[in-house]
C-alpha positions as CSV (number, residue, x, y, z in Angstrom):
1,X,156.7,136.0,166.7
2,X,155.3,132.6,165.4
3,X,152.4,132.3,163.6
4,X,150.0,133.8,166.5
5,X,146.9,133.8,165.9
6,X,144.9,137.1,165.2
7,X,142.7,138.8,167.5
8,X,140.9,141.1,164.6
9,X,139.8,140.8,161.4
10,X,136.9,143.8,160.6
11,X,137.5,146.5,163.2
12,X,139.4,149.5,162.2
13,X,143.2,149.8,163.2
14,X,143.1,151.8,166.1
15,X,146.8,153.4,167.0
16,X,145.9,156.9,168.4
17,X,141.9,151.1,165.5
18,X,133.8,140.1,162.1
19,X,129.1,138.1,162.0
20,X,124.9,135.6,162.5
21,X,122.1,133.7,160.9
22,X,118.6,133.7,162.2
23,X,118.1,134.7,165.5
24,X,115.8,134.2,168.2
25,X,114.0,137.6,166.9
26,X,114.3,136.3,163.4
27,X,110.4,135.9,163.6
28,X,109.8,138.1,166.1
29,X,106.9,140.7,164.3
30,X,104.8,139.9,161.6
31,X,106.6,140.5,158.0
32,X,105.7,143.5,156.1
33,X,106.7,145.4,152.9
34,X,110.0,147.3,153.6
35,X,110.9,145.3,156.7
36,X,110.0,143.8,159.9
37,X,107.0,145.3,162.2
38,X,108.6,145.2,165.6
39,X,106.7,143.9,168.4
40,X,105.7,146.1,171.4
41,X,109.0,147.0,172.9
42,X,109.5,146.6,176.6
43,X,112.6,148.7,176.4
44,X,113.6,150.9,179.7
45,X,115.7,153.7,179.3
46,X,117.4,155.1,182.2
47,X,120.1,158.2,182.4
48,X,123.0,158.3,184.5
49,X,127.0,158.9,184.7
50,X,128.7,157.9,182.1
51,X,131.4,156.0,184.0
52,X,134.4,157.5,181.6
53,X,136.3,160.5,181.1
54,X,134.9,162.7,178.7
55,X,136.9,165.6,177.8
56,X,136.2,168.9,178.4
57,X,134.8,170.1,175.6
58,X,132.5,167.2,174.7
59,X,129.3,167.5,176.2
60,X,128.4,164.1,176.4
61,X,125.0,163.0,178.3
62,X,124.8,158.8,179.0
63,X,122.1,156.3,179.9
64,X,121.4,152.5,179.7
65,X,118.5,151.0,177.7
66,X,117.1,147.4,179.0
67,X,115.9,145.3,176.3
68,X,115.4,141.6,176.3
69,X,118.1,139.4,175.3
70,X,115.6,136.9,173.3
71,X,112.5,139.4,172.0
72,X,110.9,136.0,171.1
73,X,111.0,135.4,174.7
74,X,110.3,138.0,176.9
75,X,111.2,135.7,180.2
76,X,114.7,134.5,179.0
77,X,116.3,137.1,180.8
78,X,117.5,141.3,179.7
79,X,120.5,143.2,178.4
80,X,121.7,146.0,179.4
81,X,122.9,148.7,176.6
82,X,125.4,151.4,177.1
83,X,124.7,154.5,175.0
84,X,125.9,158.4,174.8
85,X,124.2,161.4,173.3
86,X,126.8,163.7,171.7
87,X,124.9,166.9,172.1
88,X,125.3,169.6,169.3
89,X,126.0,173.3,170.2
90,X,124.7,174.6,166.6
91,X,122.4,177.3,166.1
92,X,119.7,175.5,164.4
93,X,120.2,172.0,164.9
94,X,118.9,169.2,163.0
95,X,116.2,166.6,164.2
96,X,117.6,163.6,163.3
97,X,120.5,162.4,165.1
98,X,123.7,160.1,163.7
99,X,124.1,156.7,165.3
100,X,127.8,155.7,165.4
101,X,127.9,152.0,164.8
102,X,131.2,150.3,165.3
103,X,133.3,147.8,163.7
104,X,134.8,144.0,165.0
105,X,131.7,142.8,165.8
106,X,133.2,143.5,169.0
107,X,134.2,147.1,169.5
108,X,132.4,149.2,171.6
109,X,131.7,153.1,171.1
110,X,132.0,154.9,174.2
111,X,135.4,153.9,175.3
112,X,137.1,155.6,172.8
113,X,136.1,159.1,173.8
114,X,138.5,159.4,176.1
115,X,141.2,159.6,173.6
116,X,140.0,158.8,170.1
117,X,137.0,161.4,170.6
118,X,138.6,164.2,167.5
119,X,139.6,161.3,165.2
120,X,136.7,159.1,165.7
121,X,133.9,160.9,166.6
122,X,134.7,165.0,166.2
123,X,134.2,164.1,161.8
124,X,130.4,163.3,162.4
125,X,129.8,165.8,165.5
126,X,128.6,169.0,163.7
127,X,124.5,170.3,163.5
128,X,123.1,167.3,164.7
129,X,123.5,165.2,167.8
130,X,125.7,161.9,167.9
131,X,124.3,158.9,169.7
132,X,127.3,156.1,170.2
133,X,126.0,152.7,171.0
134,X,128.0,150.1,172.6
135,X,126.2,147.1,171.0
136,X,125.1,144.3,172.8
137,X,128.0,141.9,174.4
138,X,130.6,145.4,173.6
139,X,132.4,147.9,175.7
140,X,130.0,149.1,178.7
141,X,126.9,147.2,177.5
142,X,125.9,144.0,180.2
143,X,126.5,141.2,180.2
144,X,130.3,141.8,178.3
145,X,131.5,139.3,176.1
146,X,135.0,140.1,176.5
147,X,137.1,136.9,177.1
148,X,140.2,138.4,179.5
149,X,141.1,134.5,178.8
150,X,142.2,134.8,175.6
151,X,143.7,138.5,175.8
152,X,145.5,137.7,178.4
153,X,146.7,134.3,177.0
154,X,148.3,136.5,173.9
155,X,150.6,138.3,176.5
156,X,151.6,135.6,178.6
157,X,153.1,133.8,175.4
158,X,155.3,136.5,174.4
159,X,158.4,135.5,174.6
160,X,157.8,131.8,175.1
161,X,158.9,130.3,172.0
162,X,156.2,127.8,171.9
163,X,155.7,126.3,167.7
164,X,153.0,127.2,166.0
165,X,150.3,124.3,166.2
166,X,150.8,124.5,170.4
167,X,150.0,128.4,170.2
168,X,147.3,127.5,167.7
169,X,145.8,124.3,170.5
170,X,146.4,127.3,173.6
171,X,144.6,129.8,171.7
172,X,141.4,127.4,170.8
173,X,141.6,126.6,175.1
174,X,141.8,129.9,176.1
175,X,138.7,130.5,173.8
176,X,136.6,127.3,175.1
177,X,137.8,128.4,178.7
178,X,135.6,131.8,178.0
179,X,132.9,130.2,176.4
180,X,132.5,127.9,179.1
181,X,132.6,131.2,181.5
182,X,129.7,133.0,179.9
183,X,127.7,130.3,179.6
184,X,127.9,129.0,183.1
185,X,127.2,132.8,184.1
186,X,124.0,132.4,182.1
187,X,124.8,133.9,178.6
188,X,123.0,132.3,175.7
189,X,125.4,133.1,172.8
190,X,122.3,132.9,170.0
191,X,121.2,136.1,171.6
192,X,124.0,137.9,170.1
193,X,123.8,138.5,166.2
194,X,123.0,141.9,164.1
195,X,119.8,141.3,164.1
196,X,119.2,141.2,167.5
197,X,121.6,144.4,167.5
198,X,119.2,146.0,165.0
199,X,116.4,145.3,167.1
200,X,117.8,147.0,169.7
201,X,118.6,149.8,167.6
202,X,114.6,150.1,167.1
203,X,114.1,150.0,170.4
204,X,116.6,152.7,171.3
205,X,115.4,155.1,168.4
206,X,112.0,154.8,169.9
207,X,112.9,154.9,173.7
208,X,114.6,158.7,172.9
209,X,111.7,159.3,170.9
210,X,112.8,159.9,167.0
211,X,110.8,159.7,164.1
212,X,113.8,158.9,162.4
213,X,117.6,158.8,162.2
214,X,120.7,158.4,160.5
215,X,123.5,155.4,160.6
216,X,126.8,155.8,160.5
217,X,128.4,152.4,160.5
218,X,132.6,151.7,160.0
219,X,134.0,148.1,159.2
220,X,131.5,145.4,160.8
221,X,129.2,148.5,162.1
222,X,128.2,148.6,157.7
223,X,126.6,145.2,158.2
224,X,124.4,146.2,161.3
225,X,123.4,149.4,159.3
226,X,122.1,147.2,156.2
227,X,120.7,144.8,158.4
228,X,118.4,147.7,160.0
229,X,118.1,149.4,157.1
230,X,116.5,145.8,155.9
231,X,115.0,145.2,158.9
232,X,113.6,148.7,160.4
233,X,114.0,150.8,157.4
234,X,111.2,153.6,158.5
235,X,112.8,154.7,161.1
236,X,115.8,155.6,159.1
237,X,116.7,158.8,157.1
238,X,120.1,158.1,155.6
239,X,123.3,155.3,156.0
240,X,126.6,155.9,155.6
241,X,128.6,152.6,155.3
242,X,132.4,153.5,155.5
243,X,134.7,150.4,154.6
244,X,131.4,148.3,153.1
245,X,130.9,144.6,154.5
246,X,128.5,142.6,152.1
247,X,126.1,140.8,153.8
248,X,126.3,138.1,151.0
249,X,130.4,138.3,151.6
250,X,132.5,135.1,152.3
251,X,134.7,137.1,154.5
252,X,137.2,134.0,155.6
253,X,137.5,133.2,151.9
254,X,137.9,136.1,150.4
255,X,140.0,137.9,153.1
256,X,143.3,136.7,152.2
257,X,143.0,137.6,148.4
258,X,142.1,140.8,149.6
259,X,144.8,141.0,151.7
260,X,147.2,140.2,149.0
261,X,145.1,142.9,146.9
262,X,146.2,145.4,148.9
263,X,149.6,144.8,149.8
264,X,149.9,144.9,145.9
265,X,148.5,147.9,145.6
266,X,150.7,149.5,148.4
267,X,154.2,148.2,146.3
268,X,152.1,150.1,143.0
269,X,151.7,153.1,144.8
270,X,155.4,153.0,146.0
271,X,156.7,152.6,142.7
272,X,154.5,155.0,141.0
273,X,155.7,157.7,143.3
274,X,159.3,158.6,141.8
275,X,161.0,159.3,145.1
276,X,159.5,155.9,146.6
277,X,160.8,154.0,143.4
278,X,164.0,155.6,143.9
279,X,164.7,154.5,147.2
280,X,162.8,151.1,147.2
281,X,162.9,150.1,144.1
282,X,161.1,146.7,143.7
283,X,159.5,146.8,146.7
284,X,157.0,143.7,146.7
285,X,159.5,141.3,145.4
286,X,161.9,142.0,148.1
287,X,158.9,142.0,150.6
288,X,158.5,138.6,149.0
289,X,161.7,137.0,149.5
290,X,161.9,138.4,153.0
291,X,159.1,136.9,154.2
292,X,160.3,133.5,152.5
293,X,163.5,134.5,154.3
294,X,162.2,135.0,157.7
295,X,160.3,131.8,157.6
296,X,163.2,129.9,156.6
297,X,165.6,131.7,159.7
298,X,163.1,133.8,162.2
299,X,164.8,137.4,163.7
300,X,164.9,138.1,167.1
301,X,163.3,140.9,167.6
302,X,162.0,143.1,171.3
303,X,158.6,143.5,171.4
304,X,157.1,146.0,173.9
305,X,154.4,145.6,176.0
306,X,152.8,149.3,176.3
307,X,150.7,148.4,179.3
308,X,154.5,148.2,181.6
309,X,157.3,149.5,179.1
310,X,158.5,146.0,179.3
311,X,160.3,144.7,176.8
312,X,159.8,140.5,175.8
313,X,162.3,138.5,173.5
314,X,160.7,137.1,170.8
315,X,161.3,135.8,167.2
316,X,159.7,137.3,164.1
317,X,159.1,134.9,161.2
318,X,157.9,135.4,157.7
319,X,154.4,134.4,158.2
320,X,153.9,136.9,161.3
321,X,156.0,139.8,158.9
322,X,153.1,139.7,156.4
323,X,150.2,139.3,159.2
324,X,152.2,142.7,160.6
325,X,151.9,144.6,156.9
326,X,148.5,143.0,156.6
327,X,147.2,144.6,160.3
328,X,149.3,147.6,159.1
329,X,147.4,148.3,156.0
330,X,144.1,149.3,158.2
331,X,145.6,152.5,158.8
332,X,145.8,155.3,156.7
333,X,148.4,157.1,158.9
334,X,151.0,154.1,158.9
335,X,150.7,153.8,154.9
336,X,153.9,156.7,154.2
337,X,156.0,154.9,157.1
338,X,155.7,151.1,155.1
339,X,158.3,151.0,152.7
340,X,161.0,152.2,154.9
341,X,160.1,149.9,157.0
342,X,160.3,147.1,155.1
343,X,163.6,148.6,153.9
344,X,165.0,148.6,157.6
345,X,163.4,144.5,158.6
346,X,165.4,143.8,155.2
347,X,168.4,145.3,156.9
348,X,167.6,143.7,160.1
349,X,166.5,146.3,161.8
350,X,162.7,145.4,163.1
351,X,162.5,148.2,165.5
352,X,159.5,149.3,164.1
353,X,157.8,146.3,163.4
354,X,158.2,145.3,166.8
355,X,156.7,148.2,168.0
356,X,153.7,147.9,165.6
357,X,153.2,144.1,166.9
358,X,153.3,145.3,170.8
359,X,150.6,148.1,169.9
360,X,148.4,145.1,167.6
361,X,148.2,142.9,170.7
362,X,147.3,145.8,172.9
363,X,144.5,146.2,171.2
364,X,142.6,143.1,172.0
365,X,141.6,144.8,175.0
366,X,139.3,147.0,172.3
367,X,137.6,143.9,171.4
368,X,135.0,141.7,172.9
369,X,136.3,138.6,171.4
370,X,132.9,136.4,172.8
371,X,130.9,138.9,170.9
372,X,132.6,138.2,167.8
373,X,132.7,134.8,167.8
374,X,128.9,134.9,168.8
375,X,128.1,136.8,166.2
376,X,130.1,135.5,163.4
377,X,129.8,131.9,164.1
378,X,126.2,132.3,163.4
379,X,125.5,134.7,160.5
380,X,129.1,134.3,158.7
381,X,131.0,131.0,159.1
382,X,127.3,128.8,158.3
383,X,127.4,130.0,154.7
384,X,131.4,129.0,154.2
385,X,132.9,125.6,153.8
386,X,136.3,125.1,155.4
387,X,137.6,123.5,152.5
388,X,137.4,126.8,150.1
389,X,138.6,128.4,153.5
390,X,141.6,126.8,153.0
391,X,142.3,126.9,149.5
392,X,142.0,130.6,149.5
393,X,144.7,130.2,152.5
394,X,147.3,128.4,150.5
395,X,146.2,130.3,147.1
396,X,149.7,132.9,147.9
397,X,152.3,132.0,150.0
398,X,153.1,135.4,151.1
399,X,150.0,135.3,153.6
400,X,149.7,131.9,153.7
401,X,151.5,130.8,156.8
402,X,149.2,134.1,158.9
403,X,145.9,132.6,157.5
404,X,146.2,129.0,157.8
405,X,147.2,128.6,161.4
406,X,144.6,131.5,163.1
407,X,141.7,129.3,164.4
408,X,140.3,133.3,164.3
409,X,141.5,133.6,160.5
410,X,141.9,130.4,159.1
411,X,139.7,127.1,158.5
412,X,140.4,126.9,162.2
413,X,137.7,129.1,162.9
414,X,135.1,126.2,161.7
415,X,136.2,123.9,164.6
416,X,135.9,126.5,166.5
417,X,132.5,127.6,166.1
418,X,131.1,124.2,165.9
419,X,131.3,125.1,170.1
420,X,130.5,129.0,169.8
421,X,127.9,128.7,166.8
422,X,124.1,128.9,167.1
423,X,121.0,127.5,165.5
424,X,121.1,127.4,161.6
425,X,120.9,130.9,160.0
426,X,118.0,132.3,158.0
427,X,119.0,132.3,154.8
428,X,119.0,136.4,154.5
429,X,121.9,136.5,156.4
430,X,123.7,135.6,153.6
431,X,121.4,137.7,150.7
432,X,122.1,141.7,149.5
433,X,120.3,143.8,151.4
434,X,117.9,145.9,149.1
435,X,116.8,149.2,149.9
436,X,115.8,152.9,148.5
437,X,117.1,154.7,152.0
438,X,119.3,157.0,150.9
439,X,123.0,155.8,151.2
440,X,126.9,157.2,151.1
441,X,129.2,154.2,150.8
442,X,132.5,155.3,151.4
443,X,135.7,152.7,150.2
444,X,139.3,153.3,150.6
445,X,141.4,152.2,147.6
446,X,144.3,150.2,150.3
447,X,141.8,149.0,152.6
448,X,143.1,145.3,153.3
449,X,139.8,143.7,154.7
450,X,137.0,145.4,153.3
451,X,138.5,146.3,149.2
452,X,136.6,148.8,147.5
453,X,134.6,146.0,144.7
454,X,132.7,145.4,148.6
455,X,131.7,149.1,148.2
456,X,130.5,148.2,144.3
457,X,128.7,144.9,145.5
458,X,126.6,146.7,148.6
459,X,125.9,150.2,146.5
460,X,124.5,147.5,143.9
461,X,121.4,146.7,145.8
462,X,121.1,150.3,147.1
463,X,118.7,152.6,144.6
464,X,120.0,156.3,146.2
465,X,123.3,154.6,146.8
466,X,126.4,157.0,145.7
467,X,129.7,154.7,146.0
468,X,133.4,157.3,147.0
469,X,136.8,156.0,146.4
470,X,139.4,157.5,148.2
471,X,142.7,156.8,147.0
472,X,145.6,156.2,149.4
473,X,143.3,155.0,152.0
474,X,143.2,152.3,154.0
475,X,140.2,150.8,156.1
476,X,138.0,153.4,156.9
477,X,137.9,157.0,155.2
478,X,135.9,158.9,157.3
479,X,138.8,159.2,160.3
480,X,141.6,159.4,157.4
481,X,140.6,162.8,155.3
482,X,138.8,165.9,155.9
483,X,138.0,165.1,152.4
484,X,135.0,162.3,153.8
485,X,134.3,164.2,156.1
486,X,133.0,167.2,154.0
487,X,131.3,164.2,151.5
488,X,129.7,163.3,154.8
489,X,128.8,166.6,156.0
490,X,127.2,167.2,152.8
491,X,125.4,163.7,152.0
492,X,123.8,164.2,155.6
493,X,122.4,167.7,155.1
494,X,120.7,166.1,151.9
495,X,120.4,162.9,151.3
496,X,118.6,162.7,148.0
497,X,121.1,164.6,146.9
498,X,124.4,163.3,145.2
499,X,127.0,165.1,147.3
500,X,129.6,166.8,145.6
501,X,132.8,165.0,145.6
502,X,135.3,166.9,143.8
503,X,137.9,167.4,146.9
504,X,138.7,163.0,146.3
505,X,141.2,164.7,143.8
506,X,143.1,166.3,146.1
507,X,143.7,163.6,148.3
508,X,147.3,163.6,148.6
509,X,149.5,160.3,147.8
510,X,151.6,158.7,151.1
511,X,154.4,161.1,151.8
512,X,157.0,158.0,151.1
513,X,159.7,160.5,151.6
514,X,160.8,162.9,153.7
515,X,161.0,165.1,150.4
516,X,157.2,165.2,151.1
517,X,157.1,166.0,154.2
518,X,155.5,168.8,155.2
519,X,154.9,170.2,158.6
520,X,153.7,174.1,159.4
521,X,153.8,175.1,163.7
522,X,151.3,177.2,164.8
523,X,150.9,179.1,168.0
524,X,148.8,177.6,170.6
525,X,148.2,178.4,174.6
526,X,146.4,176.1,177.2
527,X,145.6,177.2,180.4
528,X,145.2,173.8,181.9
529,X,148.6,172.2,180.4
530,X,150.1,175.6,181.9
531,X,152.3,175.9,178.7
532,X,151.8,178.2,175.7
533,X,154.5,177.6,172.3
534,X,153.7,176.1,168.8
535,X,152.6,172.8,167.6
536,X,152.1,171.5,163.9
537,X,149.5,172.5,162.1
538,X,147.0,169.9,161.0
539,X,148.4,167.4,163.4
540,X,145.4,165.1,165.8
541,X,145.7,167.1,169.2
542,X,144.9,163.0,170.6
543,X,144.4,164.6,174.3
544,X,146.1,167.9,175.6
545,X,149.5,168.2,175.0
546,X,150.0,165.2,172.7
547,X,150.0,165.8,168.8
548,X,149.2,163.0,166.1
549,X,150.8,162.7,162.5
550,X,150.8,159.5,162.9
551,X,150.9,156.5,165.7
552,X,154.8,156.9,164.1
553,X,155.4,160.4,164.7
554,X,154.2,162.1,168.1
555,X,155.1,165.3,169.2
556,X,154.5,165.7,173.4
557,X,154.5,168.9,175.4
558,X,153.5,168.6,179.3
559,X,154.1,170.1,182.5
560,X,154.4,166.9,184.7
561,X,154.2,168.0,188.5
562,X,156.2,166.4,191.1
563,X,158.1,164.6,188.5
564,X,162.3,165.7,187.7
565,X,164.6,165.1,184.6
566,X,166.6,163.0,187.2
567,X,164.0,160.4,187.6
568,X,162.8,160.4,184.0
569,X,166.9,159.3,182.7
570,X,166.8,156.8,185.3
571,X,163.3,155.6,183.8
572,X,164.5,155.4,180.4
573,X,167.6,154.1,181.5
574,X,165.8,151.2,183.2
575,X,163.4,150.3,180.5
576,X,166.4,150.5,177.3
577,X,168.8,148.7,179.7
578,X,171.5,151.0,179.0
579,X,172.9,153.8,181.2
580,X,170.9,157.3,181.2
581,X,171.1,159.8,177.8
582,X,173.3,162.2,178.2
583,X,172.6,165.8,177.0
584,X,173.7,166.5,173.4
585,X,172.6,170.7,173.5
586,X,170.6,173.0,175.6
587,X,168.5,175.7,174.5
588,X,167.6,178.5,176.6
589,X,164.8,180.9,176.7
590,X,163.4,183.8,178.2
591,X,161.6,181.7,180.2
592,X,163.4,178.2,180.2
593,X,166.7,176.0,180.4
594,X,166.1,172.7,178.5
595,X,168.9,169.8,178.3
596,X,168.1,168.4,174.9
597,X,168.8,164.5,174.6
598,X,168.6,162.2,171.0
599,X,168.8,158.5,171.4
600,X,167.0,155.6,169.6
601,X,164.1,153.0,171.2
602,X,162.0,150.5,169.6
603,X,162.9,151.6,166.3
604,X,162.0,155.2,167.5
605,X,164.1,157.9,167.2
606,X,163.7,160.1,169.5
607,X,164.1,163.6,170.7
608,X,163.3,164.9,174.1
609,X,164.1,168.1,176.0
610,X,163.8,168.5,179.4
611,X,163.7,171.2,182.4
612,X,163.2,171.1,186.2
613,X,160.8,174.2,187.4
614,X,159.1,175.1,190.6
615,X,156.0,173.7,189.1
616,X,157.1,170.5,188.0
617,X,159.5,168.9,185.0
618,X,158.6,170.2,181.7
619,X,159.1,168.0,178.4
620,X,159.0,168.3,175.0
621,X,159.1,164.7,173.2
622,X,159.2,164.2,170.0
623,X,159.2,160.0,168.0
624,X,159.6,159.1,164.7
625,X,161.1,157.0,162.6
626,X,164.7,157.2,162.0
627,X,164.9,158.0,158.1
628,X,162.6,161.2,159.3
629,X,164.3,162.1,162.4
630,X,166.3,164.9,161.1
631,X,164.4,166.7,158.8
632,X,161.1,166.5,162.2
633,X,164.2,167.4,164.2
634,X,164.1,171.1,162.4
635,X,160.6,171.3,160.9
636,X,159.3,170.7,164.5
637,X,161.4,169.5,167.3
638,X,163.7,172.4,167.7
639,X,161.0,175.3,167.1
640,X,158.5,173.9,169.2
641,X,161.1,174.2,172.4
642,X,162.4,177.3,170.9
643,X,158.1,178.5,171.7
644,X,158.2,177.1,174.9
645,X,157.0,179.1,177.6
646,X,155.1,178.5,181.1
647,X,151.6,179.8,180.5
């Protein structure tokens, strides 16, 4: 892959994971001590379905609240929020709910239930209700500012081995191509900035009729929360900011120091851990001269699309290799799996990578890319120059080739915005935000985009502000460590309390190894997967039959009616381009007959056992990475089809 431009900078890394100035509601209410008074709201709340599946043991109730897009004027037209309410079946619940605020700008909140519910959402869903917002131009919420242009413009040159600057000119078209769509369907893109979004917040907190509430914001969703807790701050108990974004930040110039920060920190940590050193010794030097390498000769490498199983030639050079690690770095689940992959591209094996890169691009669908633009080519890019952008762009050449091409990154995104951007920002939007409400600001120690002296500068302003480290952590801790989540638990129950936060010691370092690898099954039965057996303890059950270590390592037990072990070789066989596995053992229970099968894909290895029944073909799958495949093999493949049993 060329130098292709990015889709995200803030939002959290999302493998089952950016800003505006004054606003038309800048002025909107008279100023006051401790905020702004806002005016009489003409908000409508209405409840209905919530147009998503919701799993079954979420009790989930959904509405829409109609606000005006411009609360200076009333006429200009309304916006249509999406919202949830997360209700709470404890005993004695509290009164004040959590508001989930999500990153980008551009993410929404309620599509993620369906399968990111227990990793995203289960942490903050204990004795109070959950309210999940998707902010205005995100996810449900109408008008959407998704551009479908440029998303679908980053699949359709996959494989087309177009240079950089012509990906760079496609990608600014495809953008100008949306723009041009939303405003000829009547959008005004100065209605879209966090302070309009904490306006709306106001309005929703009034509409469901709470004297107060707390914030929960992740990535980009931390600036919202300061800039209500600045703007509204009576009607809020408590924040927690997890993976802090300043508002006085120079995001584009500061984000590839940061970058560089924590790639850094990840080739420490490596080396610091004796088994890591041992294997990958010097680690960031040879990261180093590979990318140099790779831009000098690009790979071929397949990259996946995981919409179709189809596979797409490309190339991989150095400058897309560090925007990969870069990407990577968001999450804390990838973190053990990054030195042996870096080990294998320096082999030539970019399996993996290519993998990673397939699932990065699928995300743009998660983002509303007009919404981000919107918002941070009004309250961010107005308080940078493209100049320092730049310099701070060719400041190390081991990210300089990812951040100087991006017009989303780079000082591209200047040109860009001179079309996207607004009226001139208030001069707030680029000041601390002061405050005495009660605040948990939560950093993670690898985080790539937001490091943890963001954590330092934002708790700086806050007077009951208590700032958490969490080591080995990448962009957002909550999601990452039951660890947070406790912190979390505990801050909420009292906020003018400093929560105790002794557990941060155990945090264990990345399992570099498979020496460290540690996985316990446990017995489990489900009625509605019609299978009962064992699975591994402490693993993210991501939907029914489908356990989490990480988006690397997936263990996947299914009844899958109608379906035969026939047609699921010839599948495989289709999509690999080889001829079907053949069976390598077969296990037999009391109550089964499974052909077991090993084989590697996309820098996968995996293992999969298969038998035909009168109710359908039942499979056990299990992926990882190839330096781990034999010790998951034992620890977990083989007992949990040993378990297997029709329930």
């Amino acid at each position: 892959m060329g130098r292709r431009p990015a889709g995200l900078l803030l939002a959290p890394l999302l493998l089952a994971a950016a800003c505006t100035g004054s606003d038309s509601d800048a002025d909107s209410g008279s100023d006051a001590p401790g905020g702004k008074t806002a005016p009489e709201s003409s908000a409508e709340l209405q409840w209905g379905e919530c147009g998503l599946e919701v799993p079954d043991d979420v009790d989930l109730e959904c509405g829409t609240l109609t606000v005006p897009a411009d609360r200076a004027d009333p006429g200009s037209g309304t916006v249509q929020l999406a919202f949830g309410v997360v209700r709470t079946d404890a005993e004695d619940p509290a009164d004040d709910p959590l508001v989930y605020l999500s990153g980008g700008p551009g993410q929404g909140a309620l599509e993620a239930v369906a399968q990111a519910f227990e990793q995203l959402y289960a942490p903050l869903a204990g004795d109070r209700e959950l309210i999940l917002l998707d902010q205005r131009g995100t996810g449900l919420s109408e008008p959407s500012l998704a551009c479908d242009e440029y998303t679908s413009w980053a699949r359709s040159t996959l494989g087309a081995g177009l240079a950089d600057e012509e990906l760079a000119t496609q990608a600014v078209e495809a953008l100008e191509e949306c723009r041009q769509r939303l405003v000829d369907d009547g959008v005004d893109l100065t209605h879209y900035d966090s302070a309009a979004s904490a306006a709306d917040l106001e309005d929703l907190r009034l509409a469901l009729g709470h004297e107060q509430w707390n914030l929960y914001g992740v990535s980009y969703g931390t600036r919202l929360a300061q800039t209500a807790v600045r703007d509204f701050p009576d009607g809020i108990r408590s924040v927690v900011l997890d993976a802090a974004y300043p508002v006085d930040a120079d995001l584009y110039a500061e984000t590839p120091g940061n970058a560089v920060r924590a790639m850094d920190a990840l080739f420490a940590a490596c080396a610091a851990d004796p088994g890591c050193a041992e294997q990958h010794p010097d680690l960031g030097q040879r990261f180093r001269d590979l990318v140099a390498r790779l831009d000098a000769a690009p790979a071929p490498i397949s990259v996946p699309d995981l919409t179709t199983g189809e596979r797409i030639d490309e190339e991989l050079d150095g400058a897309a290799l560090a925007g990969f690690l870069f990407q990577s770095l968001y999450s804390t689940e990838l973190l053990a799996f990054l030195p042996e992959t870096i080990a294998a591209a320096e082999a030539g094996e970019y399996g993996t990578v290519a993998l990673l890169l397939g699932a990065q691009v699928q995300q743009l669908d998660l983002i509303s890319i007009g919404q981000q633009l919107a918002v941070q080519c009004q309250e961010e890019v107005p308080f940078g120059t493209p100049e320092e952008v730049a310099r701070a762009a060719a400041e190390d050449p081991l990210v300089r080739g990812f951040f100087e091409v991006s017009p989303l990154t780079g000082p591209g995104i200047f040109d860009l915005c001179a079309s996207w951007g607004g009226q001139a920002p208030d001069p707030v939007e680029n000041e601390p935000v002061v405050s005495d409400v009660p605040a948990l600001v939560l950093a993670g120690e690898l985080d790539p985009i937001t490091p943890p002296r963001w954590g330092e500068d934002v708790v700086a302003g806050l007077a009951a502000g208590t700032l958490v480290r969490f080591p080995s952590t990448g962009h957002g801790s909550l999601p990452s460590h039951d660890c947070a989540a406790e912190i979390t638990a505990a801050f909420l129950a009292a906020p003018e309390e400093a929560p105790d936060t002794g557990c941060v010691e155990d945090v264990p370092p990345p399992a570099f190894t498979t020496e460290a690898v540690d996985a316990e099954m446990t017995a489990f039965e489900d009625e509605g997967l019609g299978l009962a057996g064992r699975a591994p303890q402490g693993w993210l059950e991501v939907f029914p039959g489908l356990w989490q270590e990480s988006p690397l390592v997936v263990l996947t037990q299914q009844v899958v009616p109608g379906a035969t072990a026939e047609q699921v070789l010839g599948r495989l066989a289709t999509l690999r381009g080889t001829a079907a596995p053949e069976p390598v053992d077969r296990v037999s229970t009391d109550a089964l007959d499974l052909d077991l099968y090993r084989f590697e894909d996309l820098g996968q290895w995996v293992e999969l056992a298969l038998a035909d029944t009168d109710d359908g073909l039942v499979l056990v799958q299990l992926t990882t990475t190839p330096a781990r495949a034999d010790v998951y093999r034992e620890a977990v493949f083989l007992p949990a089809v040993e378990a297997l049993t029709p329930a």
